[in-house]
C-alpha positions as CSV (number, residue, x, y, z in Angstrom):
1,X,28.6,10.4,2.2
2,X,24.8,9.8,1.3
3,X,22.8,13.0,-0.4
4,X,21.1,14.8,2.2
5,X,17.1,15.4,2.0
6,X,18.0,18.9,2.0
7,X,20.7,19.1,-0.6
8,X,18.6,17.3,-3.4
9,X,16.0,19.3,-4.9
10,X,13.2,18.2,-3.3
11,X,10.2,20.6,-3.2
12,X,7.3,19.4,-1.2
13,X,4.0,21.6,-1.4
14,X,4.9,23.0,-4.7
15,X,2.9,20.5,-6.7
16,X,5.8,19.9,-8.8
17,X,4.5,16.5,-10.0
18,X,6.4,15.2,-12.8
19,X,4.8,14.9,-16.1
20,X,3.8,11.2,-16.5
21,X,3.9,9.6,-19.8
22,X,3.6,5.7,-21.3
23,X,3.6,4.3,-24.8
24,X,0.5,5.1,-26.1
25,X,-0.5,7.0,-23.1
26,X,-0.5,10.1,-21.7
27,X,1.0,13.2,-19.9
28,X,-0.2,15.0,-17.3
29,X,1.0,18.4,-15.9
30,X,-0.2,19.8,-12.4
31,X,-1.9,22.5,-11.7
32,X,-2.8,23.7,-8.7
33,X,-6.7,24.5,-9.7
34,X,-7.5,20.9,-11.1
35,X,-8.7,18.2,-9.3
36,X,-6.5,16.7,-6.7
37,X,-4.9,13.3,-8.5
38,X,-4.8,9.8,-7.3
39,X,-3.2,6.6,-8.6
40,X,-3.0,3.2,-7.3
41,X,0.0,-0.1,-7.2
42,X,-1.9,-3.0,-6.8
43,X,0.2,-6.7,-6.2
44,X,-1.5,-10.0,-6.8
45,X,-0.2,-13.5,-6.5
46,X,0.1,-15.2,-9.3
47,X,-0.9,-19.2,-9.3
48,X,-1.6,-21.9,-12.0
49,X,-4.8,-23.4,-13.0
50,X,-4.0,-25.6,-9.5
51,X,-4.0,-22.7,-7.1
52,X,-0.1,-22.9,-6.5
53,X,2.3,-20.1,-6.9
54,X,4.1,-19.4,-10.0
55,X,5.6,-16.6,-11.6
56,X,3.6,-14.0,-14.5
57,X,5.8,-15.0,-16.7
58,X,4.7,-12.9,-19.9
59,X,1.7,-11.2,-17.8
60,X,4.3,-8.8,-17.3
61,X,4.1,-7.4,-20.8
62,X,0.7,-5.9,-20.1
63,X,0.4,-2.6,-19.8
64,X,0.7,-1.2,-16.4
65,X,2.0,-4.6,-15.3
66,X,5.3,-5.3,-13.5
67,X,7.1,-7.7,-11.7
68,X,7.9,-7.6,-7.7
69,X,10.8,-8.9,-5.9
70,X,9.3,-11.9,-5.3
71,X,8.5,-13.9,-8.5
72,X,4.6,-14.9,-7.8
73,X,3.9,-11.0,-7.6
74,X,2.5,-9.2,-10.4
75,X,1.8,-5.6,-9.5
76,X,-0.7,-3.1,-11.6
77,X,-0.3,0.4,-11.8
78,X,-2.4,3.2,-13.1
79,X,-1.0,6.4,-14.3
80,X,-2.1,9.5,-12.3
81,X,-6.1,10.4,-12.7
82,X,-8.3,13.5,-11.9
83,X,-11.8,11.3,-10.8
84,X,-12.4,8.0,-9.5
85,X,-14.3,7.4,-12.7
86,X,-11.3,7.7,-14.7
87,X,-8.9,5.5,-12.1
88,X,-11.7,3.0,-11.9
89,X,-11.7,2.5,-15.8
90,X,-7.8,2.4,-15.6
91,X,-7.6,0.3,-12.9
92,X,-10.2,-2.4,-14.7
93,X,-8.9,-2.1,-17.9
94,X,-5.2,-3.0,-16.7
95,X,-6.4,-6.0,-15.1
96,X,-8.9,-7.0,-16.9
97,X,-6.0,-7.4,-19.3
98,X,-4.0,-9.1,-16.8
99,X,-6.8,-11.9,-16.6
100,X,-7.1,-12.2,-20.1
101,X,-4.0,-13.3,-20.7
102,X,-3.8,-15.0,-17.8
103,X,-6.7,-17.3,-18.8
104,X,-4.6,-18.2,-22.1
105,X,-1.6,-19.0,-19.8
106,X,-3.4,-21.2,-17.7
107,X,-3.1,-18.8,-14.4
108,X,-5.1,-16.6,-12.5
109,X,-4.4,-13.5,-10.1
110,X,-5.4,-13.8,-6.2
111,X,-6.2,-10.6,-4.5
112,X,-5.4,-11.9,-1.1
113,X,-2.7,-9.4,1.3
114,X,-0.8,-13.5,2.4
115,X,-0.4,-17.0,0.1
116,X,-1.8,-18.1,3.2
117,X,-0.3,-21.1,3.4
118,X,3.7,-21.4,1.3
119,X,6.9,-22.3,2.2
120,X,9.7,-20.2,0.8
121,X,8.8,-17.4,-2.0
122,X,11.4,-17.2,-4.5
123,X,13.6,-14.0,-5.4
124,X,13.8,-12.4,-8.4
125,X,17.9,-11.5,-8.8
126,X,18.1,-8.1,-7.4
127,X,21.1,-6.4,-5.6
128,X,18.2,-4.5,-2.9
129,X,16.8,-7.7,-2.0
130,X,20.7,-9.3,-1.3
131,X,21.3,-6.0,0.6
132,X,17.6,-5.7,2.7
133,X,18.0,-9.7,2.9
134,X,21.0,-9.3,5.3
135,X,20.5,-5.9,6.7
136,X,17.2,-6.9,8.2
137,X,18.3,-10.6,8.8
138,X,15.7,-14.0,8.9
139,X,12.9,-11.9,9.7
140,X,13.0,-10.5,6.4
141,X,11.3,-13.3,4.8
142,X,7.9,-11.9,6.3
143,X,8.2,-9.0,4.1
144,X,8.2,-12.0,0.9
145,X,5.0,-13.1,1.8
146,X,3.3,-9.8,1.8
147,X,1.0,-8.3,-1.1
148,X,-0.2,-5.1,-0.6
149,X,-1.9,-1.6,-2.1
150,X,-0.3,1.6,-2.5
151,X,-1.9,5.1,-2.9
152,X,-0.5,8.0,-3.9
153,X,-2.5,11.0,-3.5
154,X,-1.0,14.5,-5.0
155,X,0.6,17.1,-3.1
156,X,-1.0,20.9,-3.0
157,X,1.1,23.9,-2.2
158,X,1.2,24.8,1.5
159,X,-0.6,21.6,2.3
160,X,1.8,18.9,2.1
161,X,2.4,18.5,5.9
162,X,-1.4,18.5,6.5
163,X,-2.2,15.7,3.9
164,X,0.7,13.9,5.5
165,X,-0.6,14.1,8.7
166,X,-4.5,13.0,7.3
167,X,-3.0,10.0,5.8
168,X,-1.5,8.7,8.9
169,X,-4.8,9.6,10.8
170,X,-6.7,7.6,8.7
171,X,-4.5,4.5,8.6
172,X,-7.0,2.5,10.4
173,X,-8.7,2.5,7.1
174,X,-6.8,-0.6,6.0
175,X,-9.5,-2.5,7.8
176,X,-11.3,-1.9,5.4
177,X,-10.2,-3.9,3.0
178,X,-7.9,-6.9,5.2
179,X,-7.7,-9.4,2.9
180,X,-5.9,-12.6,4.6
181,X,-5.9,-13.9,8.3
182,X,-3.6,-16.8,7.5
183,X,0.3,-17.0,7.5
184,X,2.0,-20.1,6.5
185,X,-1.1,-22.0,7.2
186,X,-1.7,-20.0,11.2
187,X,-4.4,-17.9,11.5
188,X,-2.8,-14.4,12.4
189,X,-4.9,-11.4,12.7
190,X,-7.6,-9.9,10.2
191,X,-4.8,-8.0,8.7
192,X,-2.6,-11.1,8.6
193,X,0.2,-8.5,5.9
194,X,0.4,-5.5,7.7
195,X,0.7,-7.9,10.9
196,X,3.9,-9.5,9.2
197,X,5.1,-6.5,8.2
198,X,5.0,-3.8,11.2
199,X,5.7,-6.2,13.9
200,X,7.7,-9.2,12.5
201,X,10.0,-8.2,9.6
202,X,11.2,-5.1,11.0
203,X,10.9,-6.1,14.7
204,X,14.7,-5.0,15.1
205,X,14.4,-1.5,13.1
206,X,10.5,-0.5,14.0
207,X,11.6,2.8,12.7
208,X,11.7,1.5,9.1
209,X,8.6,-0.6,8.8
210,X,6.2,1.2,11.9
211,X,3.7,4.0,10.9
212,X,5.5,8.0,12.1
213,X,3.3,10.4,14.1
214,X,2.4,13.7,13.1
215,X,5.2,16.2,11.5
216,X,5.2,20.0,12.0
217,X,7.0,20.6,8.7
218,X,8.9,19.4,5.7
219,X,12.2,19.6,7.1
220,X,11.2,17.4,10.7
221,X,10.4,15.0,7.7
222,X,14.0,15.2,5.8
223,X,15.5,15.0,9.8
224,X,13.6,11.6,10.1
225,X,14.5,10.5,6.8
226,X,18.0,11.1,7.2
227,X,18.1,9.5,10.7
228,X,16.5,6.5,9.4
229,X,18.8,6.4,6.2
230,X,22.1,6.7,8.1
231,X,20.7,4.0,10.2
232,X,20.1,1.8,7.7
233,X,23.5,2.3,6.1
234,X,25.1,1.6,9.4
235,X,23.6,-1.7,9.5
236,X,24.6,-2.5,6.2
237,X,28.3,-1.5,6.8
238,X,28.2,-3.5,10.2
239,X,26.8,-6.6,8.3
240,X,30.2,-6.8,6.0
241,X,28.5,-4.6,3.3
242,X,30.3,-2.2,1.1
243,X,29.0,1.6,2.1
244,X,29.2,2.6,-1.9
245,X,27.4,0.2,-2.9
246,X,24.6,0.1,-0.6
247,X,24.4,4.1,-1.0
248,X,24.0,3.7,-5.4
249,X,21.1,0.9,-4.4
250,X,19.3,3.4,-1.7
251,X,18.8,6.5,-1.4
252,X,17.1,8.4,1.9
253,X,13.6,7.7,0.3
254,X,14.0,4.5,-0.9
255,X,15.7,2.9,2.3
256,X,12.3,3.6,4.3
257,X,9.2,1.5,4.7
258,X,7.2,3.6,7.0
259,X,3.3,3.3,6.0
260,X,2.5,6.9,4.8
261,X,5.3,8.9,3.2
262,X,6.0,11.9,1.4
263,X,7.4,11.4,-2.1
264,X,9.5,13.8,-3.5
265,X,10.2,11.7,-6.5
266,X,6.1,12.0,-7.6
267,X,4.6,15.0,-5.7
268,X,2.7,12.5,-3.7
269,X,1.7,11.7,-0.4
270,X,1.8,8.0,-0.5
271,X,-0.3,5.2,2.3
272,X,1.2,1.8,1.8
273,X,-1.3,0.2,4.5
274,X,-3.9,-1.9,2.8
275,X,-3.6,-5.5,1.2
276,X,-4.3,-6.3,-2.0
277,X,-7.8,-6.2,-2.7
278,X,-10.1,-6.6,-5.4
279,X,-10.2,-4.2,-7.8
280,X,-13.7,-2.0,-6.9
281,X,-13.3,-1.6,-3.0
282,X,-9.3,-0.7,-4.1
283,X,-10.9,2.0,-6.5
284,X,-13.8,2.9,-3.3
285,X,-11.2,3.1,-0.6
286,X,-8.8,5.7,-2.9
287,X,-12.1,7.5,-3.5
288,X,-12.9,8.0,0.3
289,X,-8.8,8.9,1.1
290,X,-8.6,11.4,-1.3
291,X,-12.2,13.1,-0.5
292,X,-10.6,13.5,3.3
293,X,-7.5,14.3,2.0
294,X,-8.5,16.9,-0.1
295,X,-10.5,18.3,3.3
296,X,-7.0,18.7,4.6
297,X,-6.2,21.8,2.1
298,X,-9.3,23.5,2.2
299,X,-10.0,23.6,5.6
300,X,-8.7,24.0,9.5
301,X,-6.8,21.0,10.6
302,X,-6.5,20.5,14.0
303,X,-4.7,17.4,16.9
304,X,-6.7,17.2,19.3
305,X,-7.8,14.2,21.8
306,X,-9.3,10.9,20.5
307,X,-12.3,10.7,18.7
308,X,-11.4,12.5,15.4
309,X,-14.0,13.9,13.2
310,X,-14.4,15.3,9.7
311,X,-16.6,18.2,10.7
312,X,-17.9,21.5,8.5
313,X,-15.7,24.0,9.7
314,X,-12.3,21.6,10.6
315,X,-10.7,18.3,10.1
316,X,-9.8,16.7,13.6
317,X,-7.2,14.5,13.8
318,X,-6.7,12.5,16.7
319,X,-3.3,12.7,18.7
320,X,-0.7,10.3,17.7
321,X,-0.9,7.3,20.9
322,X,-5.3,7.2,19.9
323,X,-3.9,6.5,16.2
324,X,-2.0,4.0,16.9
325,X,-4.7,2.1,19.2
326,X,-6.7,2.4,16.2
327,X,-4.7,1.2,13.9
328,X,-3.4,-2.2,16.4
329,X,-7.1,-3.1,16.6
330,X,-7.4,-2.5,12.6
331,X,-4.9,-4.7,12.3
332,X,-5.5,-7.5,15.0
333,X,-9.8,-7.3,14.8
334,X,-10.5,-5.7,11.1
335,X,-14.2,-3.7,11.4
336,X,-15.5,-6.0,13.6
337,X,-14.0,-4.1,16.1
338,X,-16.6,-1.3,17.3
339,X,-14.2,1.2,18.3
340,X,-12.5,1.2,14.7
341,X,-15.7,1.1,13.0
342,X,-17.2,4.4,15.0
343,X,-13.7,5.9,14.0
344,X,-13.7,5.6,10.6
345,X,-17.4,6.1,10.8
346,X,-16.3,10.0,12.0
347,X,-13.6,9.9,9.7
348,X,-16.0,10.3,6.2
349,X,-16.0,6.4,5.6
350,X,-19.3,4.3,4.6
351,X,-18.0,1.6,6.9
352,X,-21.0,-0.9,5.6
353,X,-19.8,-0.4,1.7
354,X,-16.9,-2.6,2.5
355,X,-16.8,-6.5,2.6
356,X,-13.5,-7.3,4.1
357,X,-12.5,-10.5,2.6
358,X,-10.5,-11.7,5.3
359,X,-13.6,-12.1,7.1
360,X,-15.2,-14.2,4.6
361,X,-12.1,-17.0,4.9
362,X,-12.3,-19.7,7.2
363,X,-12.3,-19.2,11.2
364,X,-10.5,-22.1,12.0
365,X,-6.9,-21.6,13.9
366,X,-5.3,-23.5,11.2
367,X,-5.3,-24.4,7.8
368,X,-3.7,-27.1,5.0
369,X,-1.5,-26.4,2.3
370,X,-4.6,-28.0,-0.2
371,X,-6.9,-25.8,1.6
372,X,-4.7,-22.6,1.1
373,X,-4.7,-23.4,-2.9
374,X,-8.3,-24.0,-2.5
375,X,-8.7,-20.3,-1.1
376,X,-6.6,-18.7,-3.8
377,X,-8.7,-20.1,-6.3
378,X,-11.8,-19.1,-4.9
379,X,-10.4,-15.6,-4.4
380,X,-9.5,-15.7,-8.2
381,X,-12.9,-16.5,-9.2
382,X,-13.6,-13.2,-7.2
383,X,-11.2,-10.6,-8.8
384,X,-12.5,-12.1,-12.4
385,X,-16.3,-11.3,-10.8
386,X,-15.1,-8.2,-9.8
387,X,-13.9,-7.1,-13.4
388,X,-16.7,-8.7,-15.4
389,X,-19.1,-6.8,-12.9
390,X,-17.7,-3.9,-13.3
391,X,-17.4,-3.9,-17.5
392,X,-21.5,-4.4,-17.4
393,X,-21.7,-1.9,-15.1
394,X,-19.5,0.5,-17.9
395,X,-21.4,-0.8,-20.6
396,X,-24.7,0.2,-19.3
C-alpha cells in the first residue's frame, strides 16, 4: 500500500525548508524572522535559428537549467531568495546564460505558454510519462504542449493553510501574464495553456488538473491528497499497470496536478498557474504574490462574498464558486475582461504594469504552421530584449 500523507513526516507550518545547496552555490536555512522566500521554474521552448522546435541539447548544462518531459522544453530554476532584487538577478543571470549559449548553438528560447502551431512533441524516455501517458489516455498530449511558470513561496509557522488559501484566491493572476492564444494553429482563449490543461488533458480526472477550494487545515489537505492518489493508482491498475511500480514512480504529492499546492518536500506553497513569460513580468508577478502572501500571516484572513479585498486591518478572500468565475474569465478573456481586472485591482496588483503577450499575437481565428515559427521567433527576440534590458538596468 502507498505511504499515507500522514505517516511520512511531513510538517507543514513549521518552516522546515530544506537547506538548499548547488555547486558553487549556496545554502540557505529558514528562519522564521527573515524575509519570506520565493523562487521560480520557468519552461521555454526551444527552436533553431528557423523558429522550429528542437531540443536544448547542451543548454542543459547551464546552471539552473534542466530538461522537461518533452524534449523542446528547457526549464530555469532559481534557488530560494529573500528580495525580488536577489531573484531578479538570479533569474537574469540563468537565462541570460541560457541565450548565450544558445546564440553559439544556433537556437533561441520562446517565452510563449503553446508552440502555437506543432504536431506531435516528442518524449523524453521516462517511466512517469509511459505511466501518465496511459492513465490519462489521448487527452494527455495537451499537457505536451504546455509551458508554464511555477512559484514557490515559503511556508511560515501557523500560516500554512492561510497562504494556501491566498494562492488559490489570487489565481486569476495568471492573466496577467497569458502568453499564447493559439493551439495547433486555433485560436483558443487568452490563456490558450492553462485552457489545455484544466479543461482538456484532465477532462476525465478534473480532480487532478482543476484548481481546490479553500482548506480548513493540513490534514483536509493530506485527505484530498490521499483521495486523489488512490485514484490515480486505481486508474493505473485498471489500465493493465503494475501497482508497485506505479507507487515507486508516484508518490501522494507527485501524482497531483492541482494549480496551487502545498509542498512538503520544500516548505513551500507552490501556484503552478501562469505561462511562461518573459523573464521581468515573471520576476514582477512573484513580487506582487509574495507581498499578498506575506499579508496572509500577519494579518486577519477572512471568506467572505465576492469582491475580495486586501484591506489594512484583513485580507478578504472571496468564497470558492466567485474564484472560480474569476479565474474561467482569466483564462477564456485575459485582463481585458473588466471584472478580472477590478479583482486583481483589489487584490494588491498594478494591473497596468503588465503587457500580456498573448494579447499582442495575432487576432485572427487561425494561423499557419510558417506563421507560428514566425511568432516564436519574434517572441525570442523579446526574451533576449528582456535580458539585455534588464543587465543595463543592473549596470546603471
Amino acid at each position: 500500500m502507498y505511504k499515507r500523507f500522514s505517516g511520512i513526516g511531513w510538517s507543514f507550518g513549521t518552516n522546515s525548508l530544506a537547506p538548499h545547496r548547488e555547486p558553487g552555490g549556496k545554502t540557505i536555512q529558514p528562519n522564521d524572522s527573515d524575509p519570506i522566500r520565493r523562487s521560480v521554474e520557468v519552461e521555454y521552448w526551444v527552436i533553431d535559428g528557423r523558429g522550429r522546435l528542437t531540443a536544448p541539447g547542451d543548454l542543459r548544462d547551464c546552471l539552473g537549467a534542466e530538461g522537461e518531459f518533452v524534449k523542446p522544453i528547457l526549464e530555469v530554476k532559481t534557488t530560494p531568495c529573500e528580495t525580488t532584487a536577489e531573484l531578479r538577478a538570479e533569474l537574469l543571470e540563468r537565462i541570460g546564460r541560457v541565450v548565450e549559449r544558445a546564440r553559439r548553438a544556433d537556437k533561441r528560447l520562446v517565452p510563449l505558454g503553446t508552440p502555437l502551431s506543432a504536431g506531435s512533441v516528442e518524449d523524453r524516455p521516462s517511466e512517469r510519462t509511459r505511466i501518465q501517458d496511459r492513465v490519462i489516455g489521448d487527452q494527455f498530449d495537451y499537457v505536451r504542449h504546455c509551458a508554464g511558470t511555477h512559484v514557490h513561496v515559503e511556508q511560515r509557522a501557523g500560516a500554512a493553510v492561510d497562504q494556501l488559501n491566498t494562492l488559490v484566491a489570487l489565481d486569476p493572476a495568471l492573466a496577467l501574464v497569458n502568453s499564447s492564444p493559439y493551439h495547433d494553429g486555433e485560436r483558443l482563449a487568452a490563456g490558450a495553456r492553462s485552457k489545455l490543461y484544466r479543461w482538456l488533458a484532465y477532462e476525465r480526472q478534473p480532480q487532478q488538473g482543476r484548481l481546490w477550494p479553500y482548506v480548513d487545515d493540513t490534514a483536509e489537505w493530506g485527505r484530498r491528497l490521499d483521495r486523489r492518489y488512490e485514484e490515480f493508482v486505481t486508474e493505473a491498475v485498471m489500465s493493465e499497470l503494475d501497482r508497485d511500480r506505479v507507487e515507486s514512480c508516484f508518490d501522494p504529492e507527485s501524482a497531483i496536478w492541482t494549480p496551487v499546492q502545498l509542498r512538503a518536500a520544500f516548505s513551500t506553497v507552490e501556484w503552478r498557474s501562469p505561462d511562461t513569460a518573459l523573464p521581468s513580468q515573471i520576476v514582477r508577478l512573484a513580487d506582487d504574490i509574495v507581498s499578498v502572501a506575506e499579508r496572509a500571516t500577519t494579518t486577519e484572513v477572512h471568506i467572505e462574498g465576492t469582491e475580495g479585498r486586501v484591506g489594512d486591518e484583513a485580507l478578504v478572500l472571496p468564497e470558492f464558486d466567485a474564484v472560480r468565475s474569476y479565474v474561467e474569465a482569466a483564462i477564456h478573456d485575459g485582463i481585458e475582461n473588466d471584472e478580472v481586472r477590478s479583482y486583481l485591482k483589489r487584490m494588491g496588483f498594478d494591473v497596468d504594469a503588465y503587457e500580456p503577450m498573448s494579447e499582442t499575437i495575432d487576432d485572427s481565428a487561425q494561423i499557419s504552421r510558417e506563421r507560428a515559427r514566425e511568432l516564436r521567433l519574434a517572441a525570442a527576440e523579446r526574451l533576449e530584449q528582456d535580458v539585455r534590458q534588464a543587465r543595463v538596468i543592473d549596470a546603471d
